[in-house]
C-alpha positions as CSV (number, residue, x, y, z in Angstrom):
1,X,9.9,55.4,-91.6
2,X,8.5,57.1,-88.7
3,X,5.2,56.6,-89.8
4,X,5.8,52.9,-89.8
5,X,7.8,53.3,-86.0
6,X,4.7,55.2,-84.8
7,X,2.0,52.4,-86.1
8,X,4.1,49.3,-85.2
9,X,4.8,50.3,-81.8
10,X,1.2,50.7,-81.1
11,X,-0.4,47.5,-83.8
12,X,2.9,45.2,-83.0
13,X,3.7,45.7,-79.7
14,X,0.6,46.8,-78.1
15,X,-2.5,45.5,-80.3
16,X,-1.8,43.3,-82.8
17,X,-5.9,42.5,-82.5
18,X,-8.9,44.2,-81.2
19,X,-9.6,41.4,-79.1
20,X,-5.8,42.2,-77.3
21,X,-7.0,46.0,-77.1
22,X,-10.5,45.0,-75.4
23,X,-8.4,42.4,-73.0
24,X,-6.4,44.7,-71.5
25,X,-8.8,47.4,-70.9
26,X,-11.1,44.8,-69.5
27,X,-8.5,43.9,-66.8
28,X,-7.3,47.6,-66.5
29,X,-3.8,45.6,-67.5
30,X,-1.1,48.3,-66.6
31,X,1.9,45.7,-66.8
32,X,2.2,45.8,-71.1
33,X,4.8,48.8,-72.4
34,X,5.7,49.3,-75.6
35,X,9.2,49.7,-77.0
36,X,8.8,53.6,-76.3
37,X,7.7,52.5,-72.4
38,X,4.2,53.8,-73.3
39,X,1.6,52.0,-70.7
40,X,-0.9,50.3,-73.2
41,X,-3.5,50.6,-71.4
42,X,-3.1,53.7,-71.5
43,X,-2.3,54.4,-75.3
44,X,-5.4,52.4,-76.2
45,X,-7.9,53.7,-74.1
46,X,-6.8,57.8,-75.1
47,X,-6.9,56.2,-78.8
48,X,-10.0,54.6,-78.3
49,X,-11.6,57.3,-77.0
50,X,-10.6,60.2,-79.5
51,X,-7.6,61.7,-77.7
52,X,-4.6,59.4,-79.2
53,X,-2.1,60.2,-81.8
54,X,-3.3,60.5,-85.2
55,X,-1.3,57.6,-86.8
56,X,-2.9,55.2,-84.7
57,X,-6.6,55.5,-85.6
58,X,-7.0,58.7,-86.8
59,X,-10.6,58.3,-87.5
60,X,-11.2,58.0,-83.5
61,X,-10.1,61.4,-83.0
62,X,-13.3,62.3,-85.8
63,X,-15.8,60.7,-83.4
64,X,-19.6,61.3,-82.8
65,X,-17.9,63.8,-79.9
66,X,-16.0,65.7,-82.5
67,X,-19.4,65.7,-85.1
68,X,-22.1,67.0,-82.2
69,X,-20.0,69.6,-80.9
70,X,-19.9,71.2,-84.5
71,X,-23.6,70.6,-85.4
72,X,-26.2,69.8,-82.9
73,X,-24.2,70.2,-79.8
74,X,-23.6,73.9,-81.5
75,X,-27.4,74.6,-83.0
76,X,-29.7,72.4,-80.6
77,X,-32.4,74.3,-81.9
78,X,-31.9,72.9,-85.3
79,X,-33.5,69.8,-87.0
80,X,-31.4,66.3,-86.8
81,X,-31.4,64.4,-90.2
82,X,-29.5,60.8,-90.3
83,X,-28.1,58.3,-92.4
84,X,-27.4,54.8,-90.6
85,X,-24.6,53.2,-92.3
86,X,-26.1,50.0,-92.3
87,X,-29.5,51.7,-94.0
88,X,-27.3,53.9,-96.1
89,X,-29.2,54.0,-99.2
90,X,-32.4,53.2,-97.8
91,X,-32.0,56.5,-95.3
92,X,-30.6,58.4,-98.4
93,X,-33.4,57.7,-100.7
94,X,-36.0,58.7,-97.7
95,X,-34.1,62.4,-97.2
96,X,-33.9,62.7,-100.9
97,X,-37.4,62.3,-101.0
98,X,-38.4,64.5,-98.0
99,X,-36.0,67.0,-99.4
100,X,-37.9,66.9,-102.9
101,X,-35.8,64.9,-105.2
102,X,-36.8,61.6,-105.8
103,X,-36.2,58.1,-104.1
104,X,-34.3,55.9,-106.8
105,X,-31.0,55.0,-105.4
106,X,-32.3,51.4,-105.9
107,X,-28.8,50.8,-107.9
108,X,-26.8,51.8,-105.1
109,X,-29.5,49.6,-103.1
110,X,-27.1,46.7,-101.4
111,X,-23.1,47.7,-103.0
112,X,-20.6,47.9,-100.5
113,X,-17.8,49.7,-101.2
114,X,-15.1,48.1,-98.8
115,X,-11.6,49.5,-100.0
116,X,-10.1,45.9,-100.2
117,X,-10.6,45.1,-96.3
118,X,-12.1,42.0,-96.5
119,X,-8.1,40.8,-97.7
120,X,-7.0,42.1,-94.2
121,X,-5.6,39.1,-92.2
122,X,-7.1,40.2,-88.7
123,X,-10.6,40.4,-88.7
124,X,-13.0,41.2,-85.8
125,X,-14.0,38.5,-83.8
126,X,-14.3,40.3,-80.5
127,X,-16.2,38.2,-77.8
128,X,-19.1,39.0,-75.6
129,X,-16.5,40.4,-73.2
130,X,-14.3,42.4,-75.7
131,X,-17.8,43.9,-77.0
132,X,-19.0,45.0,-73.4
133,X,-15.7,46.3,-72.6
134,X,-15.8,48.7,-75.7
135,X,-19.1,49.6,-74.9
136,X,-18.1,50.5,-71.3
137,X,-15.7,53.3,-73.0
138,X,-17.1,54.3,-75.5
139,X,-20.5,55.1,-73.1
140,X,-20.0,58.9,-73.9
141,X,-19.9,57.9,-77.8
142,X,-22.9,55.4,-77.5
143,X,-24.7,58.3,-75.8
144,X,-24.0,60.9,-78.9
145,X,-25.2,58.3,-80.8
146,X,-28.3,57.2,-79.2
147,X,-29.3,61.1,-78.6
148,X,-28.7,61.6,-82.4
149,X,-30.5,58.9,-83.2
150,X,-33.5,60.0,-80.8
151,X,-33.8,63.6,-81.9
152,X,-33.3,62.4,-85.9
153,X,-37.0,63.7,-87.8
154,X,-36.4,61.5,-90.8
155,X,-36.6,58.1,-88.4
156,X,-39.7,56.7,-87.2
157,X,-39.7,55.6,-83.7
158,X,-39.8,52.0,-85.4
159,X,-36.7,52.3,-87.4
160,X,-34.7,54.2,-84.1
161,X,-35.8,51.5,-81.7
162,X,-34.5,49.1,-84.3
163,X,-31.5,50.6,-84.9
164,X,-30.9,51.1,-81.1
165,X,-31.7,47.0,-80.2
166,X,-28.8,46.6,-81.8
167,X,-26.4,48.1,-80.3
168,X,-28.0,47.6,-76.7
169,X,-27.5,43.9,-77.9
170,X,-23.9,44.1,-78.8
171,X,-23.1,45.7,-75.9
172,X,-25.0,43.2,-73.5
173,X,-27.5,45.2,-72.1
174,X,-31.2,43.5,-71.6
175,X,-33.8,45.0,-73.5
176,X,-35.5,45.8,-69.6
177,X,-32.7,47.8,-68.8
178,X,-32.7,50.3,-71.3
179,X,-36.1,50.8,-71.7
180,X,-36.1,52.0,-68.0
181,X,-36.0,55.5,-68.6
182,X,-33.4,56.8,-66.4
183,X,-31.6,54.2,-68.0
184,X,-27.8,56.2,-68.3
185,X,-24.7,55.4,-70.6
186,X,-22.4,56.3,-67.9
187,X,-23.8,54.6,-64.7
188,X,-23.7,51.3,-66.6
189,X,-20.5,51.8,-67.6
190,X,-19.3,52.6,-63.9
191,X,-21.4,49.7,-62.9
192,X,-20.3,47.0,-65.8
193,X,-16.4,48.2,-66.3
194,X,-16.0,49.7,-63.0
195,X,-14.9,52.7,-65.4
């Protein structure tokens, strides 16, 4: 029952969508409460960025943050190896390889394994906006991720450049801006979001 009290006053009455979430962050909206007078703003930003209570997202609080400061961020002497979720297989099959098995994970090639989320009601349909404004805080997160990305040796430059035009395209940033190279996570946040 609490459970339910502690996910309802934060889905219902806060975020019933992403979209809601990205909304009032964009416009720094400090006029919604819940039923507990909890500022939503400031609920979903502290969640959003790893620091809210577990029952709302608890796999925020296990971000790219959390991961570097127990690997790389602790041995930055030590090699970076990466599997992009969206290359899964493809990346797995390359390690296994380069680790000295073999490649053939051709029947895992393509098969999602979605835990029944595609019957969830809401899906994501955040606009241009909503994706900017995520991007604006998250900009420590996209950082992690584009440094792990960089220093990953089982990625050629191709495949990281790739893989990075994709999120400098969902989050709205032209491919001249980033390939300035002083180009910096947290200055375009400060001067997009005014975060």
């Amino acid at each position: 029952k609490a459970i339910q009290l502690r996910t309802a006053v934060f889905y219902d009455e806060c975020f019933p969508d992403a979209e809601v979430l990205a909304m009032i962050l964009a416009n720094k909206n400090h006029t919604v409460f819940n039923s507990w007078n909890k500022d939503c703003y400031a609920v979903g930003y502290n969640t959003l960025i790893g620091k809210g209570h577990m029952l709302h997202a608890s796999h925020l609080n296990n971000n790219y943050g959390s991961y570097v400061s127990k690997t790389s961020g602790k041995y930055p002497k030590r090699e970076v190896f990466v599997a992009r979720t969206e290359y899964l297989w493809e990346d797995l099959g390359a390690l296994n390889l380069a680790l000295g098995g073999n490649s053939d994970f051709t029947e895992h090639m393509g098969v999602k394994n979605t835990h029944g989320s595609e019957v969830y009601k809401v899906k994501s349909k955040l606009s241009a906006l909503g994706r900017v404004t995520f991007c604006c805080y998250l900009h420590q997160e996209n950082k992690f991720y584009e440094e792990l990305l960089q220093s990953a040796v089982n990625l050629s430059t191709r495949e990281k450049t790739k893989t990075l035009r994709v999120l400098y395209k969902d989050c709205g940033i032209p491919f001249n801006q980033y390939q300035n190279t002083s180009f910096s996570w947290k200055k375009w946040a400060q001067s997009t979001c005014d975060i």
